[in-house]
PDB file of N, CA, C and O in Angstrom:
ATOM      1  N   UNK A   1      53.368 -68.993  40.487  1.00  0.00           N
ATOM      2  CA  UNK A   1      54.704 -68.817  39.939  1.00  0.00           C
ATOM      3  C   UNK A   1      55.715 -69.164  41.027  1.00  0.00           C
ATOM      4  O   UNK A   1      55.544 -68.968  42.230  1.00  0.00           O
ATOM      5  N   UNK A   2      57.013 -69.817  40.333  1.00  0.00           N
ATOM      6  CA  UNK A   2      57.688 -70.000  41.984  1.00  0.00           C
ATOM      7  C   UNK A   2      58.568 -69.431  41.335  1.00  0.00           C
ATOM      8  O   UNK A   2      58.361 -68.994  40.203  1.00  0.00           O
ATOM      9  N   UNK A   3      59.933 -69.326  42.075  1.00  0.00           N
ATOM     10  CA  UNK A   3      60.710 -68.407  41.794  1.00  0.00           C
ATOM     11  C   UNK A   3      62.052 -69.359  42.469  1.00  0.00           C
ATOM     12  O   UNK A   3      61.951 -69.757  43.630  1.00  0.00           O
ATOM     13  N   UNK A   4      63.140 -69.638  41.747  1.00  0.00           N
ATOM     14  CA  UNK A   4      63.974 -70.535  41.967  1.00  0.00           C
ATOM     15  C   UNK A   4      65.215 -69.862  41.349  1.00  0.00           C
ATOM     16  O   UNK A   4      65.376 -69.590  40.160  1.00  0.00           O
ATOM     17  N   UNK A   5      66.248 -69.597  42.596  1.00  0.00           N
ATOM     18  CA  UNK A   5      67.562 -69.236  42.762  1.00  0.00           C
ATOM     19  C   UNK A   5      68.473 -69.525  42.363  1.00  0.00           C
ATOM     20  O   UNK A   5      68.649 -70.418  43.192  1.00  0.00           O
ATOM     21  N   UNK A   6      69.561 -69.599  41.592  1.00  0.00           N
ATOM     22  CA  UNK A   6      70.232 -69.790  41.593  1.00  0.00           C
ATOM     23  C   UNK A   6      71.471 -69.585  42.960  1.00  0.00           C
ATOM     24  O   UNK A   6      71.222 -69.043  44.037  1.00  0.00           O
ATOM     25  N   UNK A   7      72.969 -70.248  42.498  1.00  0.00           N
ATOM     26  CA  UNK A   7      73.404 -69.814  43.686  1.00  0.00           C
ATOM     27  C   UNK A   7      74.162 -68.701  43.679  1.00  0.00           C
ATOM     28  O   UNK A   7      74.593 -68.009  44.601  1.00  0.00           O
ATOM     29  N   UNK A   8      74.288 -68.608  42.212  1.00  0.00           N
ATOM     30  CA  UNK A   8      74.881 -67.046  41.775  1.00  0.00           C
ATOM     31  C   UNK A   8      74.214 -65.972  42.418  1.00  0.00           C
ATOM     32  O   UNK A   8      74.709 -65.067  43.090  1.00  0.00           O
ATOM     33  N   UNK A   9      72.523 -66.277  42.006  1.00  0.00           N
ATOM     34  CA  UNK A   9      71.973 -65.269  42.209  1.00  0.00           C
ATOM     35  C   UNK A   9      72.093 -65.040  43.695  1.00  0.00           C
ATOM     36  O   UNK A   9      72.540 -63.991  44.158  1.00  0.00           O
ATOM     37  N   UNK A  10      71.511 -66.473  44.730  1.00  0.00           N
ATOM     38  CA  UNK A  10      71.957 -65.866  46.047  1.00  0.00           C
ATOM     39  C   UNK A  10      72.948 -65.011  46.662  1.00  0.00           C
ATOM     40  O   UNK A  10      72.593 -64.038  47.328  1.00  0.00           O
ATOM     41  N   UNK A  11      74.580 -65.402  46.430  1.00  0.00           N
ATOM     42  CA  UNK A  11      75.846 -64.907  46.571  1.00  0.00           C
ATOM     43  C   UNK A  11      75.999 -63.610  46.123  1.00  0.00           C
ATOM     44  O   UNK A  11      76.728 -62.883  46.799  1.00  0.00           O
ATOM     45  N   UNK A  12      75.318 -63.023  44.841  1.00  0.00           N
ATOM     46  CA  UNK A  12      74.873 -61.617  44.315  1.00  0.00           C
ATOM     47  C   UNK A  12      74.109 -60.556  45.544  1.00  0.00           C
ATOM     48  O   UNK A  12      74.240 -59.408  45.967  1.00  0.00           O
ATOM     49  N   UNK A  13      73.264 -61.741  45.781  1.00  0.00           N
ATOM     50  CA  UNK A  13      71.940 -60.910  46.612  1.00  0.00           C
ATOM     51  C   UNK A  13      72.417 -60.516  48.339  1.00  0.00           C
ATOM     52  O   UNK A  13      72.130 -59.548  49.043  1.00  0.00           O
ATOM     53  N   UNK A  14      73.347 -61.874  48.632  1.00  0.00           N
ATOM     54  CA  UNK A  14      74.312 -61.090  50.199  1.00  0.00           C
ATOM     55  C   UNK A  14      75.089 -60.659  49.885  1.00  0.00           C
ATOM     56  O   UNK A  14      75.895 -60.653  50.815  1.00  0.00           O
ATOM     57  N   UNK A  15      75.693 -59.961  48.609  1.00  0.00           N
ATOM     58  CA  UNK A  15      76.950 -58.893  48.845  1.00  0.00           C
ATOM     59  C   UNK A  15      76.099 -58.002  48.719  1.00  0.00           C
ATOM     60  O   UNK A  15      76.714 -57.191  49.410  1.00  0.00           O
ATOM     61  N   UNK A  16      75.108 -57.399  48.393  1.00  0.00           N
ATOM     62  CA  UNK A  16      74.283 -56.120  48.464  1.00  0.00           C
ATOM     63  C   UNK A  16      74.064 -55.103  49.513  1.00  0.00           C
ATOM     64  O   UNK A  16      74.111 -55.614  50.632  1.00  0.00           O
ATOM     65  N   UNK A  17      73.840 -53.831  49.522  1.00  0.00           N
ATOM     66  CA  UNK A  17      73.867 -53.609  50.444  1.00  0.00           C
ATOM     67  C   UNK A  17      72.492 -53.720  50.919  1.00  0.00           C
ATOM     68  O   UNK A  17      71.759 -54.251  50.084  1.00  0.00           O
ATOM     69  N   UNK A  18      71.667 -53.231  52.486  1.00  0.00           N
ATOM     70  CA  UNK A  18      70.382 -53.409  52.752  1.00  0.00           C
ATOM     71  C   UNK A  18      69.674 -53.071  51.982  1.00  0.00           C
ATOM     72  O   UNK A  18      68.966 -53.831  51.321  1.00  0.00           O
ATOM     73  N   UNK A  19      69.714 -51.214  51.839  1.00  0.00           N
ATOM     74  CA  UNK A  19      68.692 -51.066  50.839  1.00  0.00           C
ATOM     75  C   UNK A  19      68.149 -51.818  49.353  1.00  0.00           C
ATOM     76  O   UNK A  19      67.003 -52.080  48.988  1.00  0.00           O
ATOM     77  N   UNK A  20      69.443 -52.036  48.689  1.00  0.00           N
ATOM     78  CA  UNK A  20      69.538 -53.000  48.034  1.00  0.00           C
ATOM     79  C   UNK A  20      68.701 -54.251  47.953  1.00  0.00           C
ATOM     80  O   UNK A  20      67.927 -54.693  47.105  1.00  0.00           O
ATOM     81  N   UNK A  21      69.137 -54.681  49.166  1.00  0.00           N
ATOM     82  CA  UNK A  21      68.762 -55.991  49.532  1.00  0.00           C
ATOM     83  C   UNK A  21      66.817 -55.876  49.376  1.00  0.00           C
ATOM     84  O   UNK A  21      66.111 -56.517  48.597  1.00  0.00           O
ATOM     85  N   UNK A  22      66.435 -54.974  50.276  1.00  0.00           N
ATOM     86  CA  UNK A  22      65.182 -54.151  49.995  1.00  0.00           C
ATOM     87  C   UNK A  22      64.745 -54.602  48.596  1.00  0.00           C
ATOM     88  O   UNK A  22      64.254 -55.648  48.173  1.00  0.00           O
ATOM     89  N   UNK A  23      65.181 -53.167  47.897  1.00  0.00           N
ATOM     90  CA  UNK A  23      64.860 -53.443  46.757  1.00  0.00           C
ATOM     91  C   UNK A  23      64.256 -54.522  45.604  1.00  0.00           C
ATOM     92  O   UNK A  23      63.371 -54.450  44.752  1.00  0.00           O
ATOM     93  N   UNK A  24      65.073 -55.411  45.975  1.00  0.00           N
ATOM     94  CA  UNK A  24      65.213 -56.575  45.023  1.00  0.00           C
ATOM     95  C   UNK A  24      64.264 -57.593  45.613  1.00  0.00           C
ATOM     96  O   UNK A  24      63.573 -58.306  44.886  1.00  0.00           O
ATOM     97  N   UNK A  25      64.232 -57.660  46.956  1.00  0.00           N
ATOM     98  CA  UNK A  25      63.096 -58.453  47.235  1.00  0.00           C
ATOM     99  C   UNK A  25      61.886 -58.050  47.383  1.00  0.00           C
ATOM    100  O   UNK A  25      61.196 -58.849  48.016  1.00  0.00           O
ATOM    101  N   UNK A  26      61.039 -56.538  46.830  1.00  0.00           N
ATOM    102  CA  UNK A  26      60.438 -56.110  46.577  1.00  0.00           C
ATOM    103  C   UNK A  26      59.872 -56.295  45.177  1.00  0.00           C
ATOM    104  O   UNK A  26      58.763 -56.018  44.719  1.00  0.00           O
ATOM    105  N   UNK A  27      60.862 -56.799  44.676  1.00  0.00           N
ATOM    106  CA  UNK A  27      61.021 -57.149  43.087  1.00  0.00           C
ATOM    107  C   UNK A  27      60.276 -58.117  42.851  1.00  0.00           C
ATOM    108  O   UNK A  27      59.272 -58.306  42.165  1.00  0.00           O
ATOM    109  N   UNK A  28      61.262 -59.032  43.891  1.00  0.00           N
ATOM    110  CA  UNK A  28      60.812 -60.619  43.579  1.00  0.00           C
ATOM    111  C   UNK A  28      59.246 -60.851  44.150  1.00  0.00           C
ATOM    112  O   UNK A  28      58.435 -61.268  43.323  1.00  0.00           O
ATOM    113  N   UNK A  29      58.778 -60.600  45.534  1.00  0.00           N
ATOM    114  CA  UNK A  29      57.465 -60.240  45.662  1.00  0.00           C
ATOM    115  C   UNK A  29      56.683 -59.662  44.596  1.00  0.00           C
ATOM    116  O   UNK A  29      55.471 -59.865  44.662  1.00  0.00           O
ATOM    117  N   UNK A  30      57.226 -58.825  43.401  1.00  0.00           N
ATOM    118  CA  UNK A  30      55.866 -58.440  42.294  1.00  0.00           C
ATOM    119  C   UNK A  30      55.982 -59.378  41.680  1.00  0.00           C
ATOM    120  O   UNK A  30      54.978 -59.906  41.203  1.00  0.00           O
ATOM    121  N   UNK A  31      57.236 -59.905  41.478  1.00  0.00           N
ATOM    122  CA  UNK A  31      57.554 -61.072  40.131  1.00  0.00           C
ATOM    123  C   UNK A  31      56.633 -61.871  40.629  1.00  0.00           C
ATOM    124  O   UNK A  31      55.557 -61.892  40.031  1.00  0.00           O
ATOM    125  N   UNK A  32      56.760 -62.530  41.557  1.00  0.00           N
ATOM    126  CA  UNK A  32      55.604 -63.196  42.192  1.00  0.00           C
ATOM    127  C   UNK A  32      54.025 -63.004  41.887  1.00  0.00           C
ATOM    128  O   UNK A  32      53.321 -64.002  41.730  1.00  0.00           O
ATOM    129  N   UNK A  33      53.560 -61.879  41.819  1.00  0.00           N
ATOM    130  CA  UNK A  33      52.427 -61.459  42.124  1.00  0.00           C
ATOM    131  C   UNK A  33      51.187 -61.363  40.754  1.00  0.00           C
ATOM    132  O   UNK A  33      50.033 -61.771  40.622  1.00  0.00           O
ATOM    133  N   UNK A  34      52.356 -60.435  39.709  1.00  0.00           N
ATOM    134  CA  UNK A  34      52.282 -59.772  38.623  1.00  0.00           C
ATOM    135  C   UNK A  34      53.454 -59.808  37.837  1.00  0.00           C
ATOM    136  O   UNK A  34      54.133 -58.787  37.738  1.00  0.00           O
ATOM    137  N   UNK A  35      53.697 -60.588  37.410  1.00  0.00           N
ATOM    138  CA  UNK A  35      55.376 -60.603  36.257  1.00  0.00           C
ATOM    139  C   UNK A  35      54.801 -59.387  35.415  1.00  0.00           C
ATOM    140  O   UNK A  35      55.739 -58.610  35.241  1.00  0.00           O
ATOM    141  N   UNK A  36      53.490 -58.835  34.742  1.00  0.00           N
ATOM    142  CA  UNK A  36      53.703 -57.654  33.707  1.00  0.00           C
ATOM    143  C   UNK A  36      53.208 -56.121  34.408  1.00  0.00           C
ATOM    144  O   UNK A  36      52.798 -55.150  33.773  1.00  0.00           O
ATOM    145  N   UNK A  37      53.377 -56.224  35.861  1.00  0.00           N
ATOM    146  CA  UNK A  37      53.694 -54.832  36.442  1.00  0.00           C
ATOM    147  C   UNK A  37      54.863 -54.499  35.825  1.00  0.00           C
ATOM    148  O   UNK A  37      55.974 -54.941  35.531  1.00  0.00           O
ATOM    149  N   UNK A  38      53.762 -52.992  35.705  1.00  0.00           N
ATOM    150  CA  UNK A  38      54.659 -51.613  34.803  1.00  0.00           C
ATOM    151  C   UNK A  38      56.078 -51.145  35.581  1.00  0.00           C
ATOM    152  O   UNK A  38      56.947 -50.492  35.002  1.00  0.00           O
ATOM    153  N   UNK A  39      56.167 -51.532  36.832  1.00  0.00           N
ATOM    154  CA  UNK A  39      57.346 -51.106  37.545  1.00  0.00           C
ATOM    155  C   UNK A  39      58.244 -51.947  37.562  1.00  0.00           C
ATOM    156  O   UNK A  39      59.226 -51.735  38.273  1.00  0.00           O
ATOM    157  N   UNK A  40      58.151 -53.134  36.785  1.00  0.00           N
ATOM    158  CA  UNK A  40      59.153 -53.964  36.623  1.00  0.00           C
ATOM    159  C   UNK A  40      59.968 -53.699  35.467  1.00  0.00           C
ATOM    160  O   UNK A  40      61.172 -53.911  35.323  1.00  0.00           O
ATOM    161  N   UNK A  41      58.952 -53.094  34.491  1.00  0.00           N
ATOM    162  CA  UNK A  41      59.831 -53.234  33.085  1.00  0.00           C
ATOM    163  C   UNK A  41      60.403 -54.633  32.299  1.00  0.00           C
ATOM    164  O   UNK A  41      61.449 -54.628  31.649  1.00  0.00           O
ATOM    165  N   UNK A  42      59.743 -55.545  32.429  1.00  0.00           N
ATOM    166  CA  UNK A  42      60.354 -56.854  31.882  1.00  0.00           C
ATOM    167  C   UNK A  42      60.609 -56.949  30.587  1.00  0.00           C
ATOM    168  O   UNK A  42      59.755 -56.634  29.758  1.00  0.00           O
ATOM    169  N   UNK A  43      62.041 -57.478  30.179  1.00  0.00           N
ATOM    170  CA  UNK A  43      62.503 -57.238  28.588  1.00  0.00           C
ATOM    171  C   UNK A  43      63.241 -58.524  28.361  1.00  0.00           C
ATOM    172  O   UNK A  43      63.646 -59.203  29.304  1.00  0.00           O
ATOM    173  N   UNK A  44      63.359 -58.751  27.493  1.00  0.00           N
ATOM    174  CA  UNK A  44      64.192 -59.954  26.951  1.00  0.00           C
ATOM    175  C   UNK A  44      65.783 -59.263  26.596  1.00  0.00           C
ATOM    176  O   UNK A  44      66.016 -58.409  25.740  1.00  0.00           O
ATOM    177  N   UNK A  45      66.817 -59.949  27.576  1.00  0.00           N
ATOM    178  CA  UNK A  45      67.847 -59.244  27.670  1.00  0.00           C
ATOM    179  C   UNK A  45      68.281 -58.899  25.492  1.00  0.00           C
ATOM    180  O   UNK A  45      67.927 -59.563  24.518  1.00  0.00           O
ATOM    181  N   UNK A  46      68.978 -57.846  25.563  1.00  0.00           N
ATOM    182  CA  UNK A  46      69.497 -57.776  24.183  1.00  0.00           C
ATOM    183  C   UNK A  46      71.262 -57.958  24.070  1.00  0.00           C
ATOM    184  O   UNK A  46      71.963 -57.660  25.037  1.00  0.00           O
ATOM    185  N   UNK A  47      71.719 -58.354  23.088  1.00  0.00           N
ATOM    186  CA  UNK A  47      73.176 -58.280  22.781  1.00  0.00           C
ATOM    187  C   UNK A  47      74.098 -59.742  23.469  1.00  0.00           C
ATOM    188  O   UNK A  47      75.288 -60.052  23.403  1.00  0.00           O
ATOM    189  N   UNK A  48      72.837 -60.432  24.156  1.00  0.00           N
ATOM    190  CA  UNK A  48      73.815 -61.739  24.854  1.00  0.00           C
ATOM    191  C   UNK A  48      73.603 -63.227  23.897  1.00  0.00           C
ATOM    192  O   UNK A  48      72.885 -63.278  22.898  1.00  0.00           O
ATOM    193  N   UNK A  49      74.145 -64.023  24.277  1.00  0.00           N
ATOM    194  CA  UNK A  49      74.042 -64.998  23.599  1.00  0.00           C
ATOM    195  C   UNK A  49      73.018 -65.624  23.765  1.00  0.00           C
ATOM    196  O   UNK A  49      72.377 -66.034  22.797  1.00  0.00           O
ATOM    197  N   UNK A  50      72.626 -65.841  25.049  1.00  0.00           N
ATOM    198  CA  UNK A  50      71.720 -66.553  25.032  1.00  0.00           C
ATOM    199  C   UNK A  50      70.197 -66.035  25.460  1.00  0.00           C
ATOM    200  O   UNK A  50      69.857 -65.438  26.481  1.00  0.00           O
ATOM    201  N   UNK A  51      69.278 -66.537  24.156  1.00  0.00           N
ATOM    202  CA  UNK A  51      67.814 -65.689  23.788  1.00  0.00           C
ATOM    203  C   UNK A  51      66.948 -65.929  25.081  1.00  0.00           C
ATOM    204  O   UNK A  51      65.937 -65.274  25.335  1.00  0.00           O
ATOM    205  N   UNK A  52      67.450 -66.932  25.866  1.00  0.00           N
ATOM    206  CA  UNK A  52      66.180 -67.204  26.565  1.00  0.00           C
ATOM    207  C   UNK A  52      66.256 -66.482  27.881  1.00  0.00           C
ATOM    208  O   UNK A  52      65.313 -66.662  28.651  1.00  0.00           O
ATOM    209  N   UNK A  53      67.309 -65.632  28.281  1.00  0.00           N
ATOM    210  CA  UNK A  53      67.638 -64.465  29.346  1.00  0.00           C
ATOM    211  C   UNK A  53      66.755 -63.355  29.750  1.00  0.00           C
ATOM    212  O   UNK A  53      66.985 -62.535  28.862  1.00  0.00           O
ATOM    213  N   UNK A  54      66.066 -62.929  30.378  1.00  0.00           N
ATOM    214  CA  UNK A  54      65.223 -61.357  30.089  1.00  0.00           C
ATOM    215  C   UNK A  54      65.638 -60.685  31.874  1.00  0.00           C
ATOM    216  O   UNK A  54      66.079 -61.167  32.917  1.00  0.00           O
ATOM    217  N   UNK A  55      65.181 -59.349  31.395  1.00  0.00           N
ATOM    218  CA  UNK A  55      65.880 -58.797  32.822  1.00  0.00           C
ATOM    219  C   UNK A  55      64.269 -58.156  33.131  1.00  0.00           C
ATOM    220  O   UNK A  55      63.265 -58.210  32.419  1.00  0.00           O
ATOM    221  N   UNK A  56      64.470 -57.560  34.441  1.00  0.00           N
ATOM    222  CA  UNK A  56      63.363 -57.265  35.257  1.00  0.00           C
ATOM    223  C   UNK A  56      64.103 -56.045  35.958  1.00  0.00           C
ATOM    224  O   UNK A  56      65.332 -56.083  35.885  1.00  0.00           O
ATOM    225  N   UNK A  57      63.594 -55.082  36.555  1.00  0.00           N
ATOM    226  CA  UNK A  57      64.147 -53.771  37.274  1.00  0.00           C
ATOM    227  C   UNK A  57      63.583 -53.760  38.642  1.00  0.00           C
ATOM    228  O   UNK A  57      62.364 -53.902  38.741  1.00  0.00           O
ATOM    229  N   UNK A  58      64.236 -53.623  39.625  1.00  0.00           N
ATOM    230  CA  UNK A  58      63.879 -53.250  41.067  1.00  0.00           C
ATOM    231  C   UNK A  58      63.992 -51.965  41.365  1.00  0.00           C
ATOM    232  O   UNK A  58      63.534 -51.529  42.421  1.00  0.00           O
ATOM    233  N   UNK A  59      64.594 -51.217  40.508  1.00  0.00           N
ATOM    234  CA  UNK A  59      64.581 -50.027  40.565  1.00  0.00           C
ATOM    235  C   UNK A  59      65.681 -49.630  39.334  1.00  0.00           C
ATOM    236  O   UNK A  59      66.330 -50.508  38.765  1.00  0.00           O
ATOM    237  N   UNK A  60      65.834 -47.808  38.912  1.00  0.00           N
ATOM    238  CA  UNK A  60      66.260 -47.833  37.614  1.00  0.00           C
ATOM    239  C   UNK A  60      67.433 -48.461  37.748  1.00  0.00           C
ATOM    240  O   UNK A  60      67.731 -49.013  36.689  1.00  0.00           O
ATOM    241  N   UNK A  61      68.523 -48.675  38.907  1.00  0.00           N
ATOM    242  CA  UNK A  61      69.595 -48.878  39.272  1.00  0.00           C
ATOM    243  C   UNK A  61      69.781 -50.294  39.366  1.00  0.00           C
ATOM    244  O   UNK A  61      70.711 -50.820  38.755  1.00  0.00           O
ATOM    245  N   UNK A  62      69.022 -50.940  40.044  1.00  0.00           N
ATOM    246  CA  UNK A  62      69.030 -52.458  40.412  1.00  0.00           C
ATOM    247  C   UNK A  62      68.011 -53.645  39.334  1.00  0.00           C
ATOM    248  O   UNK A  62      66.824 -53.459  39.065  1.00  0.00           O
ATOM    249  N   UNK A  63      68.859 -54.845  38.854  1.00  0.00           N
ATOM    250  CA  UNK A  63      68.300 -55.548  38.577  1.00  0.00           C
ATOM    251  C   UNK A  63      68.436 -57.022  38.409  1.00  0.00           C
ATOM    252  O   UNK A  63      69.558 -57.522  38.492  1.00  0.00           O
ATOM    253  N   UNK A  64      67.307 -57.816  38.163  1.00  0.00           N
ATOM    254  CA  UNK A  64      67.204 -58.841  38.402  1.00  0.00           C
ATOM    255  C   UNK A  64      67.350 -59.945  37.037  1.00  0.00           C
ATOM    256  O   UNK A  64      66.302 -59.990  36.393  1.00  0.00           O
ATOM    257  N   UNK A  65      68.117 -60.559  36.662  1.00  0.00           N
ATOM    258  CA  UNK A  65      68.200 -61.262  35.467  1.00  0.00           C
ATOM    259  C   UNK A  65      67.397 -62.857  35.613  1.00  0.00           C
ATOM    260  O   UNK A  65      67.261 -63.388  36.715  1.00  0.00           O
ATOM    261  N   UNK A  66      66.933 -63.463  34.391  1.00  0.00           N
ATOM    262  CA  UNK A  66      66.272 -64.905  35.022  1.00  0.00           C
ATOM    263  C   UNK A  66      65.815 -65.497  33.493  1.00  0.00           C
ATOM    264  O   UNK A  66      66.021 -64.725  32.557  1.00  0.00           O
ATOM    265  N   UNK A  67      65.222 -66.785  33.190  1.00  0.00           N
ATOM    266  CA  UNK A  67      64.767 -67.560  32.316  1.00  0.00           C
ATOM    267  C   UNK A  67      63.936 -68.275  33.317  1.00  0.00           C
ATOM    268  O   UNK A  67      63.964 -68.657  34.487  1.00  0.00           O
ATOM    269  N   UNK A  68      62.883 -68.255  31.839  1.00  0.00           N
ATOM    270  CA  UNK A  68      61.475 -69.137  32.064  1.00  0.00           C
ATOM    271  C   UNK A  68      61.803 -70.164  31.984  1.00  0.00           C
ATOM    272  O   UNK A  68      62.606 -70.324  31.065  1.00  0.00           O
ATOM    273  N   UNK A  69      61.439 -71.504  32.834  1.00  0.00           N
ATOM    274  CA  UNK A  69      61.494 -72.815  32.952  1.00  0.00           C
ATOM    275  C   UNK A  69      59.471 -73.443  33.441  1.00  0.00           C
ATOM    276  O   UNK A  69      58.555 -73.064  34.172  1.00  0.00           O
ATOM    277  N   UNK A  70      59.684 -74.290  32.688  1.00  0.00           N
ATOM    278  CA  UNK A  70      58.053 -74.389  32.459  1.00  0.00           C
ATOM    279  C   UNK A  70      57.380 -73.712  32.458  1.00  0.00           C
ATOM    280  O   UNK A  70      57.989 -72.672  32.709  1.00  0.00           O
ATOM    281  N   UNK A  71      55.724 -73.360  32.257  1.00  0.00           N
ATOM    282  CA  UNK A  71      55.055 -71.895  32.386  1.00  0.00           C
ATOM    283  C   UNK A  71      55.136 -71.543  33.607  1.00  0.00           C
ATOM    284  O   UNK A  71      55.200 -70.325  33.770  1.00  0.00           O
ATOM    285  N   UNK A  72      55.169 -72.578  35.106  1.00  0.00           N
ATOM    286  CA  UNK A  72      55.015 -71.516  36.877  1.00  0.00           C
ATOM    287  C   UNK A  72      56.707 -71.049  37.057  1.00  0.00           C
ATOM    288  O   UNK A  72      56.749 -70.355  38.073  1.00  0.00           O
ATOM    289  N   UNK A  73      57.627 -71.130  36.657  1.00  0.00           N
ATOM    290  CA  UNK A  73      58.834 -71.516  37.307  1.00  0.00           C
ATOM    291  C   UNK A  73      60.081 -70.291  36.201  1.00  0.00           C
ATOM    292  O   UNK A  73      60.386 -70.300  35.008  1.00  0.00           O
ATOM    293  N   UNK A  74      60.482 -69.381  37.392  1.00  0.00           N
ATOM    294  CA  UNK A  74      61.640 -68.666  36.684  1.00  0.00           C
ATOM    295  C   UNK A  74      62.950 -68.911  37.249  1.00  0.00           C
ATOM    296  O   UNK A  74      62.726 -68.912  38.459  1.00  0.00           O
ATOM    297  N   UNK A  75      63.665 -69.031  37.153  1.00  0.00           N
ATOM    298  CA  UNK A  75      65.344 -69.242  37.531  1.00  0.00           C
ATOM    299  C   UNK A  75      65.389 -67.777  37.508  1.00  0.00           C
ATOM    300  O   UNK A  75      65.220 -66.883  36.679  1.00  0.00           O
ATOM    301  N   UNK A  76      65.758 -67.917  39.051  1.00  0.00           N
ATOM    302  CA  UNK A  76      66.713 -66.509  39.076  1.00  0.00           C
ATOM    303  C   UNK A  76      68.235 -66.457  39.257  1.00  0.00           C
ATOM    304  O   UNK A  76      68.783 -66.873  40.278  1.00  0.00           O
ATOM    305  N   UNK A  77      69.035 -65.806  37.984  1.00  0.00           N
ATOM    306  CA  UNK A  77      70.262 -66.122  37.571  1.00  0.00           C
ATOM    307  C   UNK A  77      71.017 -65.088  38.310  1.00  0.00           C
ATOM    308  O   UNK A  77      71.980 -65.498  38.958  1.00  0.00           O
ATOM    309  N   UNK A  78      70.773 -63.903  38.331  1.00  0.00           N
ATOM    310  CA  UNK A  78      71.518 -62.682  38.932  1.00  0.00           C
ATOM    311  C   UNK A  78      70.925 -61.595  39.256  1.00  0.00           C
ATOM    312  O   UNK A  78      69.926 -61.204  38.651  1.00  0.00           O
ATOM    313  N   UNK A  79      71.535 -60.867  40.397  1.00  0.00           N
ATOM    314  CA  UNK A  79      71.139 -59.603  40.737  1.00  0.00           C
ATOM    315  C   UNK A  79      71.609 -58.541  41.319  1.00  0.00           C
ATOM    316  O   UNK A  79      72.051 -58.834  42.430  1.00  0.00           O
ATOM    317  N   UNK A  80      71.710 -57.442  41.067  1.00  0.00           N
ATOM    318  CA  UNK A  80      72.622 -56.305  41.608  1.00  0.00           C
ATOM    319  C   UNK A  80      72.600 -55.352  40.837  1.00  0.00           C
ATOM    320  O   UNK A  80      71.673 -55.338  40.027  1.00  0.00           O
ATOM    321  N   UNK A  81      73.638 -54.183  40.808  1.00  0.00           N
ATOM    322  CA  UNK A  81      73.642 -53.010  40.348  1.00  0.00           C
ATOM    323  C   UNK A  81      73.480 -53.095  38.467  1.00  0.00           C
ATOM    324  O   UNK A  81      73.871 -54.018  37.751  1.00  0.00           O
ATOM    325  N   UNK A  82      73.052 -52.308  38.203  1.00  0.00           N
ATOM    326  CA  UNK A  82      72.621 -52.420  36.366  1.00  0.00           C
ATOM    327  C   UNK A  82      73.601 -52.804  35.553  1.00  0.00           C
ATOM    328  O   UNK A  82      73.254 -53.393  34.529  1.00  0.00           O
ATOM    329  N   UNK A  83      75.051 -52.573  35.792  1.00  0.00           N
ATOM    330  CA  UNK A  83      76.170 -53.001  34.862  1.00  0.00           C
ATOM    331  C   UNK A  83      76.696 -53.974  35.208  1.00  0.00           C
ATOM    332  O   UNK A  83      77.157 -54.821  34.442  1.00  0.00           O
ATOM    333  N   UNK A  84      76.723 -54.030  36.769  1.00  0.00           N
ATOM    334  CA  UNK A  84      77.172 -55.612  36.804  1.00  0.00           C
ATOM    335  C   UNK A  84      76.236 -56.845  36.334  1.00  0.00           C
ATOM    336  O   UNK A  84      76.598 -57.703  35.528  1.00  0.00           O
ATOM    337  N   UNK A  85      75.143 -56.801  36.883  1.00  0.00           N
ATOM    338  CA  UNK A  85      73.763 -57.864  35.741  1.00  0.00           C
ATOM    339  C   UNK A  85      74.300 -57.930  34.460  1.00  0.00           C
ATOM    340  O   UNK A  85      74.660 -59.056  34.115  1.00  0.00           O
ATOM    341  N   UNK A  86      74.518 -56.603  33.295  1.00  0.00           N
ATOM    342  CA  UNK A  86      74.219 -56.864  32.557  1.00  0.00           C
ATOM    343  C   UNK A  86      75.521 -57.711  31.882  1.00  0.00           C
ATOM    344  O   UNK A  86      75.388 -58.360  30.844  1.00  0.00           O
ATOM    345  N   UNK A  87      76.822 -57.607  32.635  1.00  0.00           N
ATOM    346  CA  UNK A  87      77.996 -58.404  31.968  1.00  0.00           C
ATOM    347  C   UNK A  87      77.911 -59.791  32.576  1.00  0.00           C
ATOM    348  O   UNK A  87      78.756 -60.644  32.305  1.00  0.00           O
ATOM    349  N   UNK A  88      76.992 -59.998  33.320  1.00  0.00           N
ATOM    350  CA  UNK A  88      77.488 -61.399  33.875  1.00  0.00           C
ATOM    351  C   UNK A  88      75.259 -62.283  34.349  1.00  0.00           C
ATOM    352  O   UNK A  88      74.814 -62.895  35.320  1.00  0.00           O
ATOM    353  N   UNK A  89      74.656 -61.827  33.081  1.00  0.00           N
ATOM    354  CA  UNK A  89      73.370 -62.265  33.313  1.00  0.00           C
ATOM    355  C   UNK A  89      73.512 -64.134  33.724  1.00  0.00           C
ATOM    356  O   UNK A  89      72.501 -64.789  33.977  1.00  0.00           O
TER     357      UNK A  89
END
């Protein structure tokens, strides 16, 4: 699986704070590993326009938004605190 950034998502990921920062790349290491680890929670975002969005959790607080692009390859679109992800996936 590779895992491909956006630049949103980067610019998201250095305003974070460390722990934060932690977090999320703890994330991306399972996404990596195991996309259907139970500690991710992976869902297909709800209420946005666009279907092909799903979010992932780094913790209950922090998360990671992204779309599948071929079967190895996810775009990672955004990441940070739970309400900001969810207005701006």
């Amino acid at each position: 699986m590779n895992l491909i950034p956006t630049a949103r998502f980067t610019k998201a990921l250095s305003k974070l704070d460390p722990e934060s920062k932690i977090v999320i790349q703890k994330a991306m290491s399972l996404m990596l590993e195991d996309l259907n680890h139970p500690s991710l929670r992976v869902k297909k975002m709800k209420g946005y326009h666009n279907p092909k969005i799903w979010e992932t959790s780094g913790n209950m607080d922090l998360r990671i938004t992204f779309e599948f692009r071929k079967p190895d390859q996810l775009i990672l679109r955004n990441c940070g605190h739970h309400d900001d992800t969810l207005d701006r996936p």
